[in-house]
C-alpha positions, -999 to 999 in steps of 0.1 A, spaced: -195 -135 11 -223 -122 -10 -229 -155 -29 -239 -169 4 -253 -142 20 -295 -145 30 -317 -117 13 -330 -111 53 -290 -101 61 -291 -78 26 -321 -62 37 -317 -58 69 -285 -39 66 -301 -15 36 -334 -14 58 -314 1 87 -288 22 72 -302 36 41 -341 32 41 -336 49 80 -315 82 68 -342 85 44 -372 83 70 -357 101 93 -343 131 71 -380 130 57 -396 135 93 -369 158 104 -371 181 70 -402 206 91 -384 211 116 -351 217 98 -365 242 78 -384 262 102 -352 261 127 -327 269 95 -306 235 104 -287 216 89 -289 175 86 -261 153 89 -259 120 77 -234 94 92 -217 77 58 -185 56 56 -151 57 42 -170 23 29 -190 44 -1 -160 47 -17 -132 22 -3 -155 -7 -1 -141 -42 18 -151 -76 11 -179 -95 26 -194 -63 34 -220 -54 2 -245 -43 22 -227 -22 43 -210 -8 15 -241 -3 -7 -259 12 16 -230 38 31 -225 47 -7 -263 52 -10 -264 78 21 -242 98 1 -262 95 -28 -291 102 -5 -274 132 11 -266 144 -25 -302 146 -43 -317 160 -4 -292 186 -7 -303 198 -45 -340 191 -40 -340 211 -6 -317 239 -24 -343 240 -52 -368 244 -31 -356 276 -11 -358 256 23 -326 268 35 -316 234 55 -281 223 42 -273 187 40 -243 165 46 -225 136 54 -191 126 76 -179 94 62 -156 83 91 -126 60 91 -114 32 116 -135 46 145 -127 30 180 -160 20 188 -175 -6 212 -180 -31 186 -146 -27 172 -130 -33 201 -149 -63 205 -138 -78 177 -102 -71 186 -103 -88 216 -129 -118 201 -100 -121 175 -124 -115 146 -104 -85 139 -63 -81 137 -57 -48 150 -26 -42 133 -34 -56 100 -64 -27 103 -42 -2 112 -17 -12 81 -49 5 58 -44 35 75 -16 55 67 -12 77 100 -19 39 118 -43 56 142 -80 49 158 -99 79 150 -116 85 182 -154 86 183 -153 124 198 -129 130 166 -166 125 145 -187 147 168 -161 177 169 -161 179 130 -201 174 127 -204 204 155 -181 224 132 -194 214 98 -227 226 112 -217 262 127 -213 290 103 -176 289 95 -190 260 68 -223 276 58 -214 270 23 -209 234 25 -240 215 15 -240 184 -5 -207 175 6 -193 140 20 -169 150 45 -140 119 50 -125 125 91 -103 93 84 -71 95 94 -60 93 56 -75 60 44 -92 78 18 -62 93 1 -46 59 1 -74 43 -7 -78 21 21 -52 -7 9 -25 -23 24 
């Protein structure tokens, strides 16, 4: 809960997720340019559908889109030609989610209910749609946040 959480846990969190995109899309931003690529930033269904006892996670997903946002008109501005983006991914079978499954921190099911398909989006789900959003079929996309969710955004990730 955020009334008890330790300012180390709140910073860590934004240190990691947030402060890092930014660090890393500024060391990245020569090379981009001078190879005409594009950045991708890994946001959350959470910057918009946020979940209890997770501010920081929240904040800080809805700040990488923010982030992506203001690099994509700054860098546009500027003539660089790198485009900017983020994927905000859904319930994503990952290692630590299936951990907490089987720890029993997390009811499967009762996840699944916020999903209206009631699907695991796979983790190779996420790379196929960041390998297509950067090819040329979406050279017009920049500045977008880009759900691959399975729907929770459309229902707004209730039960």
């Amino acid at each position: 809960p955020t009334l008890e959480m330790r300012r180390d846990e709140w910073d860590r969190t934004i240190a990691i997720n947030l402060s890092g995109a930014y660090y890393v899309s500024r060391h990245l931003f020569p090379a981009l340019r001078d190879g005409g690529g594009v950045l991708v930033h890994m946001a959350s269904v959470n910057s918009r559908n946020t979940t209890r006892h997770r501010a920081p996670y929240n904040a800080s997903k809805a700040g990488i889109v923010a982030l992506t946002q203001a690099l994509a008109v700054e860098w546009g501005l500027a003539g660089s030609g790198v485009r900017v983006l983020a994927v905000s991914p859904g319930l994503t079978r990952t290692q630590q989610a299936t951990m907490r499954i089987e720890s029993g921190d997390i009811d499967e099911e009762r996840l699944l209910g916020r999903v209206p398909t009631k699907r695991w989006i796979e983790p190779e789900e996420i790379a196929a749609a960041v390998v297509a959003l950067v090819g040329g079929e979406f050279s017009a996309m920049h500045g977008a946040n880009v759900f691959v969710d399975a729907g929770y955004d459309a229902w707004g990730g209730h039960f």
